[in-house]
C-alpha positions in Angstrom: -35.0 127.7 77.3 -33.0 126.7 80.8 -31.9 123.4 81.3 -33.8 121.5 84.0 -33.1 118.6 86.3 -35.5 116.4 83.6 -33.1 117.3 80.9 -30.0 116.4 83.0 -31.7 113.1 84.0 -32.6 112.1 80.6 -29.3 112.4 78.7 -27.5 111.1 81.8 -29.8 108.1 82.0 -30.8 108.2 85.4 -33.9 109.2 87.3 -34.9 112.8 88.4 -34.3 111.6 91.8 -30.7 110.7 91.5 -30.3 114.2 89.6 -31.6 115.6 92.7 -29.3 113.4 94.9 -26.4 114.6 93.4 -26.5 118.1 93.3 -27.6 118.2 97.5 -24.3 115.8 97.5 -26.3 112.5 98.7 -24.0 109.9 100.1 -25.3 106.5 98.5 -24.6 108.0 94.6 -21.7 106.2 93.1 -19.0 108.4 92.4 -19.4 107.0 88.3 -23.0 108.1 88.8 -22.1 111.7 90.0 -19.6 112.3 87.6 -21.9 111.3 84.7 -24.6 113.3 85.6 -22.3 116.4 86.4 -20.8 115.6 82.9 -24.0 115.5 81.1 -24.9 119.1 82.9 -21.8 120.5 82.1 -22.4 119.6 78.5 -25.7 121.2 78.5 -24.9 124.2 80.2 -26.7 124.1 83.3 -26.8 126.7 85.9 -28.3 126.8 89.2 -31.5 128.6 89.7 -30.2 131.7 92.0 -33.3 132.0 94.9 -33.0 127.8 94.5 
C-alpha cells in the first residue's frame, strides 16, 4: 500500500496541511518542521505520485 500525505502527517505529528505545505515549499514552515516531516517520509518510503 503507498504511503500518503495522512501517514506522513501522523508519524510526523503535524497536520495534513503542513504535510501539504511542505512538499509545494510554503514559506511560513519552520525549517525544524520541514526537516521532520521530510525525515518521517524518507523513513517511510514515500514517493511522489507521477501525474501529481
Amino acid at each position: 500500500m503507498a504511503v500518503t500525505i495522512y501517514d506522513i502527517a501522523d508519524g510526523a505529528r503535524v497536520s495534513i496541511a503542513t504535510v501539504s505545505r511542505v512538499f509545494n515549499e510554503h514559506p511560513r514552515v519552520s525549517e525544524a518542521t520541514r526537516r521532520r516531516v521530510f525525515r518521517v517520509a524518507e523513513q517511510l518510503g514515500y514517493e511522489p505520485h507521477a501525474s501529481a
